[in-house]
VOSEKOL-686264 format. One line per 4 residues: for each residue y, z, x of C-alpha. Coordinates in Angstrom, 3 decimals, padded with zeros to 6 digits. Layout:
BEGIN
Y,Z,X; ...
//
This chain:
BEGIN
130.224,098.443,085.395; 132.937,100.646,083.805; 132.426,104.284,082.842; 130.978,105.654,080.213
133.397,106.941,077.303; 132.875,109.520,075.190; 132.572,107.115,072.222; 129.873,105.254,073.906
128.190,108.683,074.473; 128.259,109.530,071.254; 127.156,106.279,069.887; 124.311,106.204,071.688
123.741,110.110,070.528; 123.506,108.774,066.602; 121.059,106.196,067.575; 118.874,108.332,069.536
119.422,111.146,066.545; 118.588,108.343,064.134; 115.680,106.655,065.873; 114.355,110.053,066.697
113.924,110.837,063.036; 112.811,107.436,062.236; 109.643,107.878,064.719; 109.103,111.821,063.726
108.157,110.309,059.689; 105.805,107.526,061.894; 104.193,110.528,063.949; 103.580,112.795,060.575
102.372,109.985,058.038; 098.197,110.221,058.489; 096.804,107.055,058.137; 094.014,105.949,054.916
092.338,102.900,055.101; 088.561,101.431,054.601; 086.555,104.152,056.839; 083.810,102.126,056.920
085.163,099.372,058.929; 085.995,101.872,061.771; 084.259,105.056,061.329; 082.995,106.848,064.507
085.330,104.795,067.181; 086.377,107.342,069.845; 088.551,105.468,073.258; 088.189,107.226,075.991
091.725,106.593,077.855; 092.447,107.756,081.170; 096.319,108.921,082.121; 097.727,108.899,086.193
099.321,111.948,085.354; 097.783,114.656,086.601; 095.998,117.431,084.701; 098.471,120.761,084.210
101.585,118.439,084.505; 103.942,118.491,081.772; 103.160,114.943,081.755; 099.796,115.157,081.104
100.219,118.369,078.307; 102.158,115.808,076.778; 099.826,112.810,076.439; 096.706,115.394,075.896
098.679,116.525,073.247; 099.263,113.109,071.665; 095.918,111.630,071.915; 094.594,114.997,070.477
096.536,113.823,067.467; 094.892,110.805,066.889; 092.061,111.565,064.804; 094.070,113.017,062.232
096.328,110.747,062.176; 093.950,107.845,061.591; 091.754,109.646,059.053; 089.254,110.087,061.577
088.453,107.261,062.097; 089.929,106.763,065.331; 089.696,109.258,067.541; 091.340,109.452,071.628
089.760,111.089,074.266; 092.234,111.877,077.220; 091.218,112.095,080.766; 093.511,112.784,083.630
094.293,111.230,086.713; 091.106,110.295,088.809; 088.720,112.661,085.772; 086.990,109.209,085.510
088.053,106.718,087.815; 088.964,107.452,091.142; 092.147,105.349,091.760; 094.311,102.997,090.505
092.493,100.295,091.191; 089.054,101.038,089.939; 091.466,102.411,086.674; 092.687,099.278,086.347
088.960,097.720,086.776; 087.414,100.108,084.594; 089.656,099.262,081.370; 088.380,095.837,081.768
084.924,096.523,081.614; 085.162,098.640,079.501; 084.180,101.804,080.888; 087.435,102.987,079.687
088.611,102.325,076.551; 092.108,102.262,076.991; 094.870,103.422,080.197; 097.992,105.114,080.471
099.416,103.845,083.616; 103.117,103.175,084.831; 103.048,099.980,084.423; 104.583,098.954,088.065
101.233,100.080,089.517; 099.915,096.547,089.219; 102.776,094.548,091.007; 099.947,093.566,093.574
097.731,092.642,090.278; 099.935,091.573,088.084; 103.445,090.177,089.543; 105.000,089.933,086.857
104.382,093.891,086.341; 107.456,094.507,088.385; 109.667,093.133,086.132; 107.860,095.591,083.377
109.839,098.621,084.771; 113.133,099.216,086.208; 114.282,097.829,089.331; 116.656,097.862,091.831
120.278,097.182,089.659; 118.569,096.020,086.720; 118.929,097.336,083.437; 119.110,100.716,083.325
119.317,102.284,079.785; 116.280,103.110,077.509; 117.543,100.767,074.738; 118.114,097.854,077.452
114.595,098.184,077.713; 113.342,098.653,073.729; 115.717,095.641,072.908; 114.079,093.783,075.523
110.351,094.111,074.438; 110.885,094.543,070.755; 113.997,092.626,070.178; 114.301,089.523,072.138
110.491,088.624,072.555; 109.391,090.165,075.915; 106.582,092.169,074.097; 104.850,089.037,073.015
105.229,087.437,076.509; 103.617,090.590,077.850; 100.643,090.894,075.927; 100.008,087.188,076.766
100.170,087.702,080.033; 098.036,090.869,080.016; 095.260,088.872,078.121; 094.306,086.665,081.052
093.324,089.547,082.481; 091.023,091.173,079.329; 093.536,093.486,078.506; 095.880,094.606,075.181
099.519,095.462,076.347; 100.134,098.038,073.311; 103.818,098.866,074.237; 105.971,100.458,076.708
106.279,104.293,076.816; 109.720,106.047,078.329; 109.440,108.277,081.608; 112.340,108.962,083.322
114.376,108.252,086.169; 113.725,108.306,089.668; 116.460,110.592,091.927; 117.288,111.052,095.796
116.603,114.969,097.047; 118.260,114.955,100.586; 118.974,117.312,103.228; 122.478,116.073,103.800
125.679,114.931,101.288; 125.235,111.237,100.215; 128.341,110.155,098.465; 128.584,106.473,099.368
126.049,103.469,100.341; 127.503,103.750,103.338; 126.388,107.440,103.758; 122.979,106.142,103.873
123.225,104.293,106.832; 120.657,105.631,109.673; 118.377,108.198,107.130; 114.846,108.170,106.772
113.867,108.404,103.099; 110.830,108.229,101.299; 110.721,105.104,099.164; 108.418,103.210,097.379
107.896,099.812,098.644; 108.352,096.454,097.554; 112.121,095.893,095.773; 113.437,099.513,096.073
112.391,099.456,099.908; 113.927,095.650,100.336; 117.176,097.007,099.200; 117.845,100.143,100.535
117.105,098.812,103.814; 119.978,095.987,103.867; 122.158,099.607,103.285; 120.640,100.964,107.078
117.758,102.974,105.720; 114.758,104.027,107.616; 111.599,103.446,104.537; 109.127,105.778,104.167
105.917,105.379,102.192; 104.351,108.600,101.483; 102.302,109.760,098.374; 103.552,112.364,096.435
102.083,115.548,097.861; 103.070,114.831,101.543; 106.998,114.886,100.667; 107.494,118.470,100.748
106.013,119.140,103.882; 107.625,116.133,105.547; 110.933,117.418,104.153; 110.040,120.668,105.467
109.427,119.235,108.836; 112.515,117.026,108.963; 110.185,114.472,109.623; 112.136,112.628,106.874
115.791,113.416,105.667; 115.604,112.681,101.864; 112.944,111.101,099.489; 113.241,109.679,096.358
110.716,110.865,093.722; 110.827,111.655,089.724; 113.935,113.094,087.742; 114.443,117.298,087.706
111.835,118.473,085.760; 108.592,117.233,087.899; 110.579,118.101,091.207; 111.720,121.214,090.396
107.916,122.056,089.791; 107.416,120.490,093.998; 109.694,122.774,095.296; 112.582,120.469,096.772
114.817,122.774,096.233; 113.134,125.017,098.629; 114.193,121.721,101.484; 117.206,120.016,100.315
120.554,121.216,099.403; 121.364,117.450,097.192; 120.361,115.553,094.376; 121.922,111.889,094.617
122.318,110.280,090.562; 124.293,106.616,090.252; 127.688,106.701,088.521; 128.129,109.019,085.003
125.555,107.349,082.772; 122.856,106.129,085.181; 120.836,108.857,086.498; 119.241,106.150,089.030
120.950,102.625,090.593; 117.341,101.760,091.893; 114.646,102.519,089.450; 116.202,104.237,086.535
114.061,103.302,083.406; 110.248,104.204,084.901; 107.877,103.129,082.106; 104.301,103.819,081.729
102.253,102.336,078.851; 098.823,102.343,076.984; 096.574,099.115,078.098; 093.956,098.459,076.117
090.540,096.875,076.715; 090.781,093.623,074.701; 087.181,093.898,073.170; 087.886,097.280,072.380
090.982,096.193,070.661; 089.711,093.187,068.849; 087.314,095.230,066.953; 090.229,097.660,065.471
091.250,096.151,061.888; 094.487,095.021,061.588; 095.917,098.134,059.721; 094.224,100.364,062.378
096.208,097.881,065.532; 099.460,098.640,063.742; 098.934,102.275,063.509; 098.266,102.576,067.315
101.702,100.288,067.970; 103.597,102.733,065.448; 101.840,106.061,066.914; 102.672,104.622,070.787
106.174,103.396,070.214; 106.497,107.002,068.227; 105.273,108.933,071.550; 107.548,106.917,073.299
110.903,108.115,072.202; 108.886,112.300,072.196; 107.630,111.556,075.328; 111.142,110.504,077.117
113.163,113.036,074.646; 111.149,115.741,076.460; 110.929,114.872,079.349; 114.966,115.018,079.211
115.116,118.183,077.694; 113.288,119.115,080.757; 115.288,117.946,082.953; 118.714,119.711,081.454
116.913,122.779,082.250; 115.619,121.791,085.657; 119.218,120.871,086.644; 120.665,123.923,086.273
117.934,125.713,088.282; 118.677,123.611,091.078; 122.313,124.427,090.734; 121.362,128.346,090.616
119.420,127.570,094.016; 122.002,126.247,095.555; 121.430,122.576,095.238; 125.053,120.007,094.646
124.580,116.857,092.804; 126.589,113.821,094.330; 126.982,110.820,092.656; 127.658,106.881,093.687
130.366,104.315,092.474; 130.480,101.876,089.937; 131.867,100.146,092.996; 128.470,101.196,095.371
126.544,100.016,091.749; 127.663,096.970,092.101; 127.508,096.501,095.906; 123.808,097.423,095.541
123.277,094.964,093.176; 124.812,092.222,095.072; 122.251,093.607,097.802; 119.395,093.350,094.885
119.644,089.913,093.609; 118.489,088.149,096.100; 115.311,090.189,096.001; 114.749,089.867,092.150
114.794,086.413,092.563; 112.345,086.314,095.747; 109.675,088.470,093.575; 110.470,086.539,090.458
109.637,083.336,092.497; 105.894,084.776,093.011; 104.095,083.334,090.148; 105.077,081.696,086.820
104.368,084.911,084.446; 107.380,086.943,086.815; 109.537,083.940,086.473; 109.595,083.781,082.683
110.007,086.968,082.395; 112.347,087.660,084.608; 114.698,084.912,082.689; 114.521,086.995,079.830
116.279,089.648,081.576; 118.613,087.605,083.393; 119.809,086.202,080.405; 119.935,089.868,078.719
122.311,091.215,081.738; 124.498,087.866,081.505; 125.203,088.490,077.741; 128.534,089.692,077.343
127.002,092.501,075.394; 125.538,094.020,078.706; 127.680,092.165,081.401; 125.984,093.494,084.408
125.859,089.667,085.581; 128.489,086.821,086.092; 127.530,083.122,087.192; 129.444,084.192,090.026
126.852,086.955,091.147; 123.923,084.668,091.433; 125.865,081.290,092.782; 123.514,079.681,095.186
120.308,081.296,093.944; 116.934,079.345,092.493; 113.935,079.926,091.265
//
């Protein structure tokens, strides 16, 4: 992967700037249609994030909007994490019935539900830019394939929504793969575990509010977790002294496009008219780019806190990119092998990271593999 220019940088600066103003005049526009044929529908939609969070101000926000953006005549209620249902699961359960209206999950929550889920989120090498991942869904088909999958289960896959990436706190310099070799670090399973532990890594699965204290202890020598902003808020810099990012570009070499999204119950859907289903799309892929945008902002800030505390930010290869994606390819094509829906998607991608527009992939790289 070569290094990002300054050209490239600022490129990608007059698309954001562009896109950015594009999805401000979606946000503003309120939205008149036949009240009659909608009047009255409230969704109540549960978020993960947890209430006081920026992430949840954010979506509370958003969904606050609604009304007046539709006229009134749709209105969202927003619950936070576990206000309703109690876990992910019975979240996930609930939509379907139709307890819930509507969910704002990340998306990779449902790997053990929905296989092809993992593919629906960044993973280990994959790609890792925001517009990697808008091309995908809205340019080259993969939203379609989505909501088609999602409707086996009784569910409307609106769109994706932009997080963040994930980043390494540690209590000791990493500046190489090979500096990984014998730590214990709090992972999340599945693909990001597989990976790091071809490198010599001790995994660790631990939910978010037990990492500080197992940092604290030493039971654990780094963990991986959110970007800046969120983990500022934990305290890590109160029990590491490094922040590990990929090479100049990539915040993240294992997971650095987290999405969430808004799932919809599909009767609840169904009975939206069609102008009312394209003003949700418009308003979600609008809170998309405001969600990530802050999020970011937040993040600028956070770094430099962590710098004032005392905290150094390493960074890995190209070359250790690219050695931990020969690692990961293997393991994208195990997962993708688990059902038809991850195959076909996963093709999509392949293909995308083959193109000599991206070029993360040769024939070379994936010699011997099947699916």
């Amino acid at each position: 992967m070569s290094d990002v220019t300054k050209t490239g940088m600022d490129r990608r600066s007059f698309l954001r700037t562009t896109t950015l103003a594009a999805a401000g005049a979606a946000v503003s526009t309120p939205f008149i249609s036949n009240t009659a044929l909608a009047a009255g529908t409230t969704w109540k939609i549960q978020s993960v994030w947890d209430a006081g969070t920026v992430g949840y101000t954010l979506f509370e926000e958003w969904c606050n909007n609604m009304a007046e953006k539709s006229s009134g005549e749709l209105t969202f209620k927003p619950f936070p994490a576990k206000a309703v249902a109690a876990d992910n699961n019975a979240l996930f359960d609930s939509v379907r019935t139709g307890v819930l209206q509507a969910m704002n999950p990340f998306t990779l929550y449902w790997s053990g539900k929905i296989p092809a889920s993992v593919f629906l989120s960044s993973y280990p090498a994959g790609p890792d830019q925001p517009a990697q991942w808008d091309t995908m869904f809205y340019g080259l088909g993969m939203l379609e394939k989505t909501r088609a999958i999602y409707k086996k289960y009784g569910l409307f896959y609106v769109g994706p929504i932009h997080h963040d990436a994930n980043v390494i706190h540690s209590k000791k310099p990493v500046n190489s793969l090979a500096d990984l070799k014998g730590m214990k670090i709090r992972l999340p399973g599945g693909m990001v575990a597989e990976v790091f532990e071809q490198f010599g890594v001790s995994t660790v699965s631990l939910p978010g509010s037990d990492i500080f204290p197992a940092l604290e202890k030493g039971t654990i020598d780094a963990a991986d977790y959110v970007g800046p902003a969120v983990n500022w808020d934990l305290g890590f810099a109160q029990v590491t002294k490094y922040i590990l990012f990929g090479p100049p570009g990539v915040m993240s070499v294992y997971q650095p496009v987290d999405l969430m999204d808004l799932t919809v119950n599909m009767r609840a859907w169904t009975q939206l008219p069609d102008p009312m289903k394209q003003l949700v799309e418009d308003q979600v892929h609008a809170y998309s780019l405001h969600h990530y945008v802050t999020i970011q902002k937040r993040n600028v800030e956070a770094l430099e806190k962590f710098k004032q505390a005392g905290s150094t930010v390493s960074r890995l290869s190209a070359e250790d990119l690219q050695e931990f994606r020969r690692a990961a390819i293997p393991v994208w094509y195990r997962w993708a092998s688990k059902n038809e829906d991850a195959k076909d998607i996963f093709k999509l991608q392949l293909e995308f990271m083959m193109n000599d527009i991206v070029g993360y992939i040769t024939p070379d790289d994936i010699k011997g593999q099947s699916l």
